[in-house]
Backbone as XML, in Angstrom:
<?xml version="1.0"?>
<chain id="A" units="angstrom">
  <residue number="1" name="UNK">
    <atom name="N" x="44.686" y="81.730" z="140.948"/>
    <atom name="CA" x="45.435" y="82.715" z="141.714"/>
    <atom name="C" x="46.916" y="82.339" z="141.681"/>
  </residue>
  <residue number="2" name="UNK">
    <atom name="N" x="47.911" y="82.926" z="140.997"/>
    <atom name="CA" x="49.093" y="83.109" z="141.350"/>
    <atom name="C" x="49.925" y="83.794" z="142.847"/>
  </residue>
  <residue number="3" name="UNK">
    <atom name="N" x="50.844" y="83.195" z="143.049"/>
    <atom name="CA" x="51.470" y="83.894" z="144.308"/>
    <atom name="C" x="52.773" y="83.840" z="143.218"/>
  </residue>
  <residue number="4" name="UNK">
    <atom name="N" x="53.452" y="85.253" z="144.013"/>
    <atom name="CA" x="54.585" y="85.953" z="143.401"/>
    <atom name="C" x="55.932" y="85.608" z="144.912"/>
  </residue>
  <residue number="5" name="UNK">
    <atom name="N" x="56.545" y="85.007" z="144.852"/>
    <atom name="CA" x="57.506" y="84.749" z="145.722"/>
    <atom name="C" x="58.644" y="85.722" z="145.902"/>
  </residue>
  <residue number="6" name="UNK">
    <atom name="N" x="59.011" y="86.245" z="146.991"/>
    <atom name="CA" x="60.450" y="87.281" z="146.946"/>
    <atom name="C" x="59.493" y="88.511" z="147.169"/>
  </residue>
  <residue number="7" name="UNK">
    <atom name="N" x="60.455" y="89.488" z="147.263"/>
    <atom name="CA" x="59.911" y="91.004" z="147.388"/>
    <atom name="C" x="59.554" y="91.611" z="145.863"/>
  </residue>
  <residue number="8" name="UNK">
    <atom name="N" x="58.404" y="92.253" z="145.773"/>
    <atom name="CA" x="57.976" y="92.893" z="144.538"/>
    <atom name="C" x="57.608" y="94.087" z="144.594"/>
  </residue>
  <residue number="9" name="UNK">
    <atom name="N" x="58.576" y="95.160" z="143.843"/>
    <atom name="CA" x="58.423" y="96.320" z="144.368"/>
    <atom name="C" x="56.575" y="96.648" z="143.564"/>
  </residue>
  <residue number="10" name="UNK">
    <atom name="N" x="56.413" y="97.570" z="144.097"/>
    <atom name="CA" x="55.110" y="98.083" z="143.205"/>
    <atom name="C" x="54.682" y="99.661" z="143.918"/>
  </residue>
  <residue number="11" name="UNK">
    <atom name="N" x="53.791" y="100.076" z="142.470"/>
    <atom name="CA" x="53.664" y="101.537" z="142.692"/>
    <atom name="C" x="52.693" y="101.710" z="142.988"/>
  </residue>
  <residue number="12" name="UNK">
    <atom name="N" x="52.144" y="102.910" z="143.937"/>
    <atom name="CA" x="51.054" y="103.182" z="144.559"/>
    <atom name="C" x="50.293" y="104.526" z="143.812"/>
  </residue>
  <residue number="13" name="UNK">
    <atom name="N" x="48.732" y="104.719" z="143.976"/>
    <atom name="CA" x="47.878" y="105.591" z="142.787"/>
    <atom name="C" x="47.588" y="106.880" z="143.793"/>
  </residue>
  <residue number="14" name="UNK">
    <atom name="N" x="48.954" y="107.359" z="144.576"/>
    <atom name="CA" x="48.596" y="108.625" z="144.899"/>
    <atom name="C" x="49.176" y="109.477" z="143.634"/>
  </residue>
  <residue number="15" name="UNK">
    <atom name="N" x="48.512" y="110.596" z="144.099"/>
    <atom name="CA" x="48.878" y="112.076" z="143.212"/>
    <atom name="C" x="49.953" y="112.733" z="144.668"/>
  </residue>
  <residue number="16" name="UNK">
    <atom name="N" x="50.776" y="113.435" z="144.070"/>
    <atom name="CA" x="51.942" y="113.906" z="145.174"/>
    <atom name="C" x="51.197" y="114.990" z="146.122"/>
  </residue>
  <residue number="17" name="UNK">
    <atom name="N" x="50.533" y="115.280" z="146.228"/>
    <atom name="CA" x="49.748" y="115.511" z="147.540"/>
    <atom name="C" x="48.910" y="114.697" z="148.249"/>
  </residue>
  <residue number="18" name="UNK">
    <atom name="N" x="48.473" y="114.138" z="147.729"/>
    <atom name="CA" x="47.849" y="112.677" z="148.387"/>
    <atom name="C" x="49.067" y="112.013" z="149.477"/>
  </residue>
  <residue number="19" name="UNK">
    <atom name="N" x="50.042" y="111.429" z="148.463"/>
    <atom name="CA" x="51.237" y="111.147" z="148.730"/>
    <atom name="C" x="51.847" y="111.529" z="150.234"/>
  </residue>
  <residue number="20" name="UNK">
    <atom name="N" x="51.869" y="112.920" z="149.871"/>
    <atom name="CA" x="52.916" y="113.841" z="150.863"/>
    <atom name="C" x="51.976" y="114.036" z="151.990"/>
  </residue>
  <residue number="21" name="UNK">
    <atom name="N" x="50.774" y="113.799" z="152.047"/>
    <atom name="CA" x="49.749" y="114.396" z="153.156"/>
    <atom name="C" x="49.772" y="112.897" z="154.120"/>
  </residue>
  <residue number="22" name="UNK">
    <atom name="N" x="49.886" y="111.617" z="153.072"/>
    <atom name="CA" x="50.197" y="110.948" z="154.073"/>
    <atom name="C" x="51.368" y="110.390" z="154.819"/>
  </residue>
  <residue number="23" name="UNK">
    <atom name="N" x="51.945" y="110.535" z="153.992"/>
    <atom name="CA" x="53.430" y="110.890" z="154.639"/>
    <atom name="C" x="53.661" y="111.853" z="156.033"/>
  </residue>
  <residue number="24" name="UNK">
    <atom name="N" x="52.980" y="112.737" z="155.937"/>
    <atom name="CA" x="53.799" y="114.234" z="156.903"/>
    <atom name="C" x="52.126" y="113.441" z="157.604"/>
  </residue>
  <residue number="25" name="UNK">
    <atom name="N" x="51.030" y="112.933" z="157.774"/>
    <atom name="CA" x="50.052" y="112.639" z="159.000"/>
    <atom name="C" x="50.661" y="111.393" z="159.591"/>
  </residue>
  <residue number="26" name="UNK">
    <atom name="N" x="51.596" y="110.257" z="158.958"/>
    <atom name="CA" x="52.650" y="109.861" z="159.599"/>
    <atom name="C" x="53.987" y="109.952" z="160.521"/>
  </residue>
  <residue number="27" name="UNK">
    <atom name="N" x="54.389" y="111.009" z="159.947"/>
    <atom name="CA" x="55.649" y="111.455" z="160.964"/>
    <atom name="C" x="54.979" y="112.239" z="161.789"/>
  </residue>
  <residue number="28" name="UNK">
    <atom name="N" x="53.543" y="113.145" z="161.701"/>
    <atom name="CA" x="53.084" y="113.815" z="162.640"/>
    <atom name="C" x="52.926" y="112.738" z="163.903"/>
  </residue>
  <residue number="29" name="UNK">
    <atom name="N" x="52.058" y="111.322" z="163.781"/>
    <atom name="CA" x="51.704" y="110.559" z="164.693"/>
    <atom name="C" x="52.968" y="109.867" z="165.310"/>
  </residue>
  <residue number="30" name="UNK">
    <atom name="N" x="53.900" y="110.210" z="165.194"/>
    <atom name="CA" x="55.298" y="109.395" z="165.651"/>
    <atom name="C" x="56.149" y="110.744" z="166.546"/>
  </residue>
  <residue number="31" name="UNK">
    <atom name="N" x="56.231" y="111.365" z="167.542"/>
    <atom name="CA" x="56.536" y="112.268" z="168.460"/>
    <atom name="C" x="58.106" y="111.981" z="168.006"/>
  </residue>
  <residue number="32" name="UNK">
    <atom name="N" x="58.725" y="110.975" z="168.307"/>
    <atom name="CA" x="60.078" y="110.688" z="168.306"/>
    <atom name="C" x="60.420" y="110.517" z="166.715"/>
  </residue>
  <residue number="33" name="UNK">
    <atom name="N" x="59.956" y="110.746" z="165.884"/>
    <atom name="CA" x="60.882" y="110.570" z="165.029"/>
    <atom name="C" x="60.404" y="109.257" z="163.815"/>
  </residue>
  <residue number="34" name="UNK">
    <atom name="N" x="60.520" y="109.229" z="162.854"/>
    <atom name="CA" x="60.189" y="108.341" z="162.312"/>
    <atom name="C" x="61.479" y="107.920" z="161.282"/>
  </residue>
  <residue number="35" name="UNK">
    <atom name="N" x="61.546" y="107.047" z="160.525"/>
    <atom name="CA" x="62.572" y="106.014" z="159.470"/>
    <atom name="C" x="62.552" y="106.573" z="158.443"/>
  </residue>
  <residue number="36" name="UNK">
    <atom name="N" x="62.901" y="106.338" z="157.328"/>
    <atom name="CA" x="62.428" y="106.519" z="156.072"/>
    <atom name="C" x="62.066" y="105.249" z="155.387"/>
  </residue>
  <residue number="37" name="UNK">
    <atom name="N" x="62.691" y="104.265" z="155.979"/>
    <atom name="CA" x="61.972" y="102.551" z="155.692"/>
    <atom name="C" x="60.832" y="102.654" z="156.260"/>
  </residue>
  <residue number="38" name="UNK">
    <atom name="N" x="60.413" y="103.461" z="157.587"/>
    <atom name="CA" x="59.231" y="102.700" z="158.381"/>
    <atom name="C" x="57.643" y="103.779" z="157.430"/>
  </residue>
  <residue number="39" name="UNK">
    <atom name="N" x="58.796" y="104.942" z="157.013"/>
    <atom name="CA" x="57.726" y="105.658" z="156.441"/>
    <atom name="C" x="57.241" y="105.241" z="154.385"/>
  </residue>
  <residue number="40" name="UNK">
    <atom name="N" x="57.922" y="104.288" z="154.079"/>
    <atom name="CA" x="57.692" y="103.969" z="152.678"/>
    <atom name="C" x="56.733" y="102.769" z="152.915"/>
  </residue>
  <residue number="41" name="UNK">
    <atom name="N" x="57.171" y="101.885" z="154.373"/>
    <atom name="CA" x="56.506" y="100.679" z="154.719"/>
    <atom name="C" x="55.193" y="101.184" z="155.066"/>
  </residue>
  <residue number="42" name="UNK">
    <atom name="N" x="54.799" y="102.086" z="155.944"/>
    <atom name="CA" x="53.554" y="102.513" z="156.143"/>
    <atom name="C" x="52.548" y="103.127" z="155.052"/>
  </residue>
  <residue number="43" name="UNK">
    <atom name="N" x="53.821" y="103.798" z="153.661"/>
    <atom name="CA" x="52.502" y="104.562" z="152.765"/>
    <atom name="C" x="52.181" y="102.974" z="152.346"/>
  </residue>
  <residue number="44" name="UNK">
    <atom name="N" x="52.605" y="102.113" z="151.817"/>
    <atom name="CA" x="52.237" y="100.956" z="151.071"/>
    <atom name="C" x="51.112" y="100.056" z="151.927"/>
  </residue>
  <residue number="45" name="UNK">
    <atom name="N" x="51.365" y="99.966" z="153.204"/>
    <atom name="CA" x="50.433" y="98.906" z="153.837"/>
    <atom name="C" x="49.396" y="100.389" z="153.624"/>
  </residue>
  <residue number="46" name="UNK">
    <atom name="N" x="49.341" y="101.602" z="153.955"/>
    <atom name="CA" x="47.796" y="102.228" z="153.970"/>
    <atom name="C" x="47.649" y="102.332" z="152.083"/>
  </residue>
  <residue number="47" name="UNK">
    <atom name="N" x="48.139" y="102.394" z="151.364"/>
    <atom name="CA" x="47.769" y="101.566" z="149.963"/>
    <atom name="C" x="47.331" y="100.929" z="150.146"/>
  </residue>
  <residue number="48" name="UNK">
    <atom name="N" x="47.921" y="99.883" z="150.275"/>
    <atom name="CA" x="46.714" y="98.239" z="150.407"/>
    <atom name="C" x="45.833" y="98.584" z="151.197"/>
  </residue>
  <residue number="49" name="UNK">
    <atom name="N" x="45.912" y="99.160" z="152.210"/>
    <atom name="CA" x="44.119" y="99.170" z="152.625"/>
    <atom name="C" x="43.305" y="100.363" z="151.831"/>
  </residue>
  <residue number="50" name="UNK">
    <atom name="N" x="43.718" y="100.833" z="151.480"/>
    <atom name="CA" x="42.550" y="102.009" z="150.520"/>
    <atom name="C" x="42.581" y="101.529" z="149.033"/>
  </residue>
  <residue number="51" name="UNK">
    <atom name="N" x="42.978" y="100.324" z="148.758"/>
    <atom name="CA" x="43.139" y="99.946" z="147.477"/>
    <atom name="C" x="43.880" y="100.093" z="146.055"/>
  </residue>
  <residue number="52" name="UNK">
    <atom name="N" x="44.575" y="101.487" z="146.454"/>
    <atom name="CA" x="45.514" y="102.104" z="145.668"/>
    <atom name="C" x="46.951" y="101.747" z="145.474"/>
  </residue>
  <residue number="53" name="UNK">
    <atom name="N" x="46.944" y="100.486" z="145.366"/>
    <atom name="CA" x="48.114" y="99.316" z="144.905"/>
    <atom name="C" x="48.027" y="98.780" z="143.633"/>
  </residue>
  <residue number="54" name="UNK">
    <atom name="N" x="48.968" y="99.270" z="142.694"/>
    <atom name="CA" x="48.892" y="98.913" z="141.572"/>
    <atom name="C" x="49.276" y="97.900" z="141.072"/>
  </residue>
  <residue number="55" name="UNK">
    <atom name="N" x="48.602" y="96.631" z="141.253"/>
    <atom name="CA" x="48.954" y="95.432" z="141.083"/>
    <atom name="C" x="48.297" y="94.104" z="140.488"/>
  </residue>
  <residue number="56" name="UNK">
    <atom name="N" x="48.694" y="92.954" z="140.026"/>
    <atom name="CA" x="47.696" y="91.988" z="139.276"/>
    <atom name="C" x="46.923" y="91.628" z="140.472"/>
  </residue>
  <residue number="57" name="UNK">
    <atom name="N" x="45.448" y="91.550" z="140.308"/>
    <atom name="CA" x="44.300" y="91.332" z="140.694"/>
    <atom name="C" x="44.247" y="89.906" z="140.874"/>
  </residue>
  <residue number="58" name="UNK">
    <atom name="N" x="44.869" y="88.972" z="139.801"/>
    <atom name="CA" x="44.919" y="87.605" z="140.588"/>
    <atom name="C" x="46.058" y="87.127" z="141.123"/>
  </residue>
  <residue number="59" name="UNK">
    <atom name="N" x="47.092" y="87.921" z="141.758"/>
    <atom name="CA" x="48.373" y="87.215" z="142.514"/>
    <atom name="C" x="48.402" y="87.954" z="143.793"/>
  </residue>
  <residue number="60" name="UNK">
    <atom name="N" x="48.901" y="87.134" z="144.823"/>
    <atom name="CA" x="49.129" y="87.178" z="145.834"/>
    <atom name="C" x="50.097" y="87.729" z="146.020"/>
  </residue>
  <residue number="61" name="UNK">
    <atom name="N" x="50.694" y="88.295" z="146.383"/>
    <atom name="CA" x="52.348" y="88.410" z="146.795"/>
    <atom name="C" x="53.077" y="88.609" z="148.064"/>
  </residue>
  <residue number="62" name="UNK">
    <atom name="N" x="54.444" y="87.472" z="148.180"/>
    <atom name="CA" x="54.810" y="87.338" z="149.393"/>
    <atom name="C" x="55.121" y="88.591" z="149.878"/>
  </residue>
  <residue number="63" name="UNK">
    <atom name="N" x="56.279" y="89.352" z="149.831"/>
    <atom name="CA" x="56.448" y="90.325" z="150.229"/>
    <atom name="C" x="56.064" y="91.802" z="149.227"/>
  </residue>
  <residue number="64" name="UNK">
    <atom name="N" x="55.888" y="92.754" z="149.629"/>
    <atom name="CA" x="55.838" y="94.112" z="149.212"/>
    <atom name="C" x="56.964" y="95.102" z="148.992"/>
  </residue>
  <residue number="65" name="UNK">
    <atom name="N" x="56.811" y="95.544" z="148.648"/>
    <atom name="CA" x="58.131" y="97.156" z="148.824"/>
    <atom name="C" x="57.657" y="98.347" z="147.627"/>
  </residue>
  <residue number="66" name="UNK">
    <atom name="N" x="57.770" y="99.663" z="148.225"/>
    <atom name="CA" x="57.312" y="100.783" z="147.434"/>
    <atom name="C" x="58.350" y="100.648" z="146.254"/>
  </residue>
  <residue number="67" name="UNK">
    <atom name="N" x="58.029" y="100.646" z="145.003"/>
    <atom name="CA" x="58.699" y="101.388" z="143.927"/>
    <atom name="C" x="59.845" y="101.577" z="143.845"/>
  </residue>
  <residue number="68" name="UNK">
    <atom name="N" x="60.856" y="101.943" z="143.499"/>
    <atom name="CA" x="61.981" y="103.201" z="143.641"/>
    <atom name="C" x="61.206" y="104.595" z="143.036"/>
  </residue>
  <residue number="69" name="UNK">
    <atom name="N" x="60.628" y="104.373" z="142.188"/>
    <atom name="CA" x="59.872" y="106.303" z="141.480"/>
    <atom name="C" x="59.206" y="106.589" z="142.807"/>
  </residue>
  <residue number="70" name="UNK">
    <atom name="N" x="58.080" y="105.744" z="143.295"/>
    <atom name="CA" x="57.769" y="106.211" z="144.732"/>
    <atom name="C" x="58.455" y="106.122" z="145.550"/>
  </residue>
  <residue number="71" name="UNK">
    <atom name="N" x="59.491" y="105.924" z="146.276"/>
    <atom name="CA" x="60.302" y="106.450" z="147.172"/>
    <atom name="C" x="60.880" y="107.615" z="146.877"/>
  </residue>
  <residue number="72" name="UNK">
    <atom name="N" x="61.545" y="107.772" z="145.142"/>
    <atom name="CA" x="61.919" y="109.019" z="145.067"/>
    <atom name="C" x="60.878" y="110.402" z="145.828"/>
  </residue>
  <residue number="73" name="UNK">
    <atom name="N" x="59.604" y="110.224" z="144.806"/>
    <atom name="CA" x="58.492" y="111.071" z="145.624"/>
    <atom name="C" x="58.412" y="111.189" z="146.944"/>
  </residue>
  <residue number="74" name="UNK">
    <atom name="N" x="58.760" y="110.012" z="147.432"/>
    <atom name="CA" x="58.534" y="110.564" z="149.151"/>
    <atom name="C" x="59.586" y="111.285" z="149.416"/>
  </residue>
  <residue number="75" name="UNK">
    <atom name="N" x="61.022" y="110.704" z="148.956"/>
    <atom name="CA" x="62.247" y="112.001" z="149.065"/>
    <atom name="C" x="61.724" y="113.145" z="148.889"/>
  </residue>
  <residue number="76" name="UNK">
    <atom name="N" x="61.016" y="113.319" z="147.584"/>
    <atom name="CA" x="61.047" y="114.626" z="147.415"/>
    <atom name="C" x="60.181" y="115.311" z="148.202"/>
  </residue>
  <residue number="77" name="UNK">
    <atom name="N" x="59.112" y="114.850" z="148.722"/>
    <atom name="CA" x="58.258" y="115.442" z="150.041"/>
    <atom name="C" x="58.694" y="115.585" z="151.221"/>
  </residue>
  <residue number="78" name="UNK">
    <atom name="N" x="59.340" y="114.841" z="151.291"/>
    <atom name="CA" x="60.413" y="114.929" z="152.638"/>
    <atom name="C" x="61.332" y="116.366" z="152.675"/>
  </residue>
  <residue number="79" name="UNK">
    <atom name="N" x="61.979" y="116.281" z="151.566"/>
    <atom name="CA" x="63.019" y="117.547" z="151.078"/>
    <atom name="C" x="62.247" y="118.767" z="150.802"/>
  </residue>
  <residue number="80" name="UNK">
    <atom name="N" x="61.052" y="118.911" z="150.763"/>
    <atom name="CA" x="59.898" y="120.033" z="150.301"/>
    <atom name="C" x="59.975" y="120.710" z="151.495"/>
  </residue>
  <residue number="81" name="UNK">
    <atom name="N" x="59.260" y="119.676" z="152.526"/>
    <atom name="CA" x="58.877" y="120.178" z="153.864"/>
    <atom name="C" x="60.589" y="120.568" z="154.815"/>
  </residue>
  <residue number="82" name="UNK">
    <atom name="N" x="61.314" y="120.009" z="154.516"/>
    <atom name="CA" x="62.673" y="120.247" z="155.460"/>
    <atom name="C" x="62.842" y="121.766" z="154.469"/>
  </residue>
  <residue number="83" name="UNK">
    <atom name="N" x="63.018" y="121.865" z="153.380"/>
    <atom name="CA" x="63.575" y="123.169" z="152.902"/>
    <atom name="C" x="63.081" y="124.334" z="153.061"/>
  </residue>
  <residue number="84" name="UNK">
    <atom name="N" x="61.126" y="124.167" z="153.761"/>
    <atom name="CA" x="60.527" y="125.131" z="154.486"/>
    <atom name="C" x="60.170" y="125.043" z="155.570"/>
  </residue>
  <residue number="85" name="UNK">
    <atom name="N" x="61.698" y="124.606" z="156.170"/>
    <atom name="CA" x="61.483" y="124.412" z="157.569"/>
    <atom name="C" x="60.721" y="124.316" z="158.506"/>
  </residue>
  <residue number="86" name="UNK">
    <atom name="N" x="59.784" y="123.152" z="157.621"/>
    <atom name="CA" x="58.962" y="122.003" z="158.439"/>
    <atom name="C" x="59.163" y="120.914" z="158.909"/>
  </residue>
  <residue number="87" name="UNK">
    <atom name="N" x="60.469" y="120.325" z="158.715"/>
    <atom name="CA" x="60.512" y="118.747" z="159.058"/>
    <atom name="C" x="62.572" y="119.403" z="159.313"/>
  </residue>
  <residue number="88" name="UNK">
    <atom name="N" x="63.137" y="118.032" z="159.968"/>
    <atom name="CA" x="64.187" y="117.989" z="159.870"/>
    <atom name="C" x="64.549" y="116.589" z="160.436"/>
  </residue>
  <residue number="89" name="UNK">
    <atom name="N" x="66.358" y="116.405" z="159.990"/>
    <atom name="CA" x="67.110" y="115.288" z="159.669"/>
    <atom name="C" x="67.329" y="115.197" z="161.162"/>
  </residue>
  <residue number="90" name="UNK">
    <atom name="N" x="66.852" y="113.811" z="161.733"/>
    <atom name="CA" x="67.996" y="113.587" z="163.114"/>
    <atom name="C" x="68.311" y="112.490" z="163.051"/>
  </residue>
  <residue number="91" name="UNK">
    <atom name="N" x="69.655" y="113.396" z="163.298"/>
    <atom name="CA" x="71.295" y="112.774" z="162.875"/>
    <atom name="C" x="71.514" y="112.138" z="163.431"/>
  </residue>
  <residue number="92" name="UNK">
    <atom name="N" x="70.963" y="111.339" z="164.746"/>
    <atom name="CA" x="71.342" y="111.134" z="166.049"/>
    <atom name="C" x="71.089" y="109.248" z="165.740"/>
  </residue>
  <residue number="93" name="UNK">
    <atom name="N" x="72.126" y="108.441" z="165.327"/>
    <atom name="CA" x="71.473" y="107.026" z="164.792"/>
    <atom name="C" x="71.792" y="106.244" z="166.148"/>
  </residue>
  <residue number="94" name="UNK">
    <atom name="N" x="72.452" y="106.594" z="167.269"/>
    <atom name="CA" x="72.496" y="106.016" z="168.100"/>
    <atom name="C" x="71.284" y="105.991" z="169.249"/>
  </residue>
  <residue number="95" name="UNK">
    <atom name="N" x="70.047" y="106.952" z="169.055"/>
    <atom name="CA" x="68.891" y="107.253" z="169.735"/>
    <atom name="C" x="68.081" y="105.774" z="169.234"/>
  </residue>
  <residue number="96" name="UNK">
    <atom name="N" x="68.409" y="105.259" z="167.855"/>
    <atom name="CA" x="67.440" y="104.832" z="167.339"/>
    <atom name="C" x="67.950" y="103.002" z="167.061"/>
  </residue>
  <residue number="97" name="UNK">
    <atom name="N" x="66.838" y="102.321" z="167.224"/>
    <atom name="CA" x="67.313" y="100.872" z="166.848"/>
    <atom name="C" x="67.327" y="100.407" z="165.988"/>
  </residue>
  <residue number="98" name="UNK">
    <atom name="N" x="67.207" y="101.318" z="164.588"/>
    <atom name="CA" x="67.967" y="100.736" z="163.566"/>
    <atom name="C" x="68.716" y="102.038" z="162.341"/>
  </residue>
  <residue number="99" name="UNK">
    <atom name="N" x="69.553" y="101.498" z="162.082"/>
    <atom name="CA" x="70.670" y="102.394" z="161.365"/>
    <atom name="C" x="69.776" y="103.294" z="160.022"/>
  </residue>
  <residue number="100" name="UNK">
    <atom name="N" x="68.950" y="104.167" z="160.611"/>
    <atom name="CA" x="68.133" y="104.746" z="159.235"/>
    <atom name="C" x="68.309" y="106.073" z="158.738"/>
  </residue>
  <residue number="101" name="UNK">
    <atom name="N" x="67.809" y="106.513" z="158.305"/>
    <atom name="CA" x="67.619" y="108.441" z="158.642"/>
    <atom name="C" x="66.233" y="108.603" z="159.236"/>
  </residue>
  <residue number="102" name="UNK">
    <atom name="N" x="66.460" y="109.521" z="160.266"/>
    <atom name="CA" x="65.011" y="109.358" z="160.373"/>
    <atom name="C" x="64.259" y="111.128" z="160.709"/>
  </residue>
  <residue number="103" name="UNK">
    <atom name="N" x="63.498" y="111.436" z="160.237"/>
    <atom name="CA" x="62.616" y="112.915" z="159.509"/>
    <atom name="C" x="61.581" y="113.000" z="161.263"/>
  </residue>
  <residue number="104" name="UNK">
    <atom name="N" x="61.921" y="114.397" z="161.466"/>
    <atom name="CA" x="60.867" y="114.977" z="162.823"/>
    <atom name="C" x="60.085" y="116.032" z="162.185"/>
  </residue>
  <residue number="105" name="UNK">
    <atom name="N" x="58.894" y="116.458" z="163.008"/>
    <atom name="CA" x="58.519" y="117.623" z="162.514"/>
    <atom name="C" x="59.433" y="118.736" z="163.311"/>
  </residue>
  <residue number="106" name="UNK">
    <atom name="N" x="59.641" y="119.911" z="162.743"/>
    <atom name="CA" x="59.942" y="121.024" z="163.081"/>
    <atom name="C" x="59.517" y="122.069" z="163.813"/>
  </residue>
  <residue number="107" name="UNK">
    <atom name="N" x="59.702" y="122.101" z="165.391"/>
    <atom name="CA" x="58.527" y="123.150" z="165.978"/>
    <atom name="C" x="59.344" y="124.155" z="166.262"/>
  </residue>
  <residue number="108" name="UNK">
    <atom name="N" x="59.502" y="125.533" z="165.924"/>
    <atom name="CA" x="59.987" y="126.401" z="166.334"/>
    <atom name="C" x="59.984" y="126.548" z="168.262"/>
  </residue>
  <residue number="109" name="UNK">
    <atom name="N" x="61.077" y="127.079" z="168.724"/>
    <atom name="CA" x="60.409" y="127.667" z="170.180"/>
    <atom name="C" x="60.421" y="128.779" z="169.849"/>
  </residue>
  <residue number="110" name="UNK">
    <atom name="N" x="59.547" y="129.118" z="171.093"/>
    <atom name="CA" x="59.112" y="130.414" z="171.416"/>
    <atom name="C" x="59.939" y="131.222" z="171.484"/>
  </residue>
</chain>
């Protein structure tokens, strides 16, 4: 068994609805608002638990991090749902304890 020291990005075996469904059942479970770090950190740890981490089978590795191609994808799911005004940007970085962007769902009022 090898261990891989430092952060190693790696890509995850969704298809972009897979992807985006868990993405948007994430920001759904977060009322206030979610990151876009906390939401790349969450598709990867539920990767590793459903197994869909594309990675050597005999190394360990210290730290994790999504891709850059998969983060793009989550951009672009992110930007899907905001452009049919389902999700939106709050702007508001002083609500939040750390300097991120962070994606709400969109509820119309009545």
């Amino acid at each position: 068994m090898k261990v891989k020291l430092g952060t190693t990005p790696l890509r995850v075996e969704y298809t972009d609805d897979e992807l985006k469904d868990r993405v948007l059942n994430y920001i759904d479970s977060n009322t206030d608002g979610v990151g876009f770090r906390d939401i790349c950190d969450h598709l990867l740890m539920i990767a590793n638990d459903e197994g869909k981490i594309i990675k050597d089978s005999d190394t360990d590795y210290e730290w994790m991090e999504l891709d850059r191609a998969d983060t793009l994808r989550v951009s672009r799911a992110l930007w899907q749902e905001i452009w049919s005004y389902r999700l939106f940007i709050d702007f508001d970085t002083t609500h939040y304890k750390a300097a991120d962007t962070y994606f709400m769902r969109y509820i119309p009022e009545s």
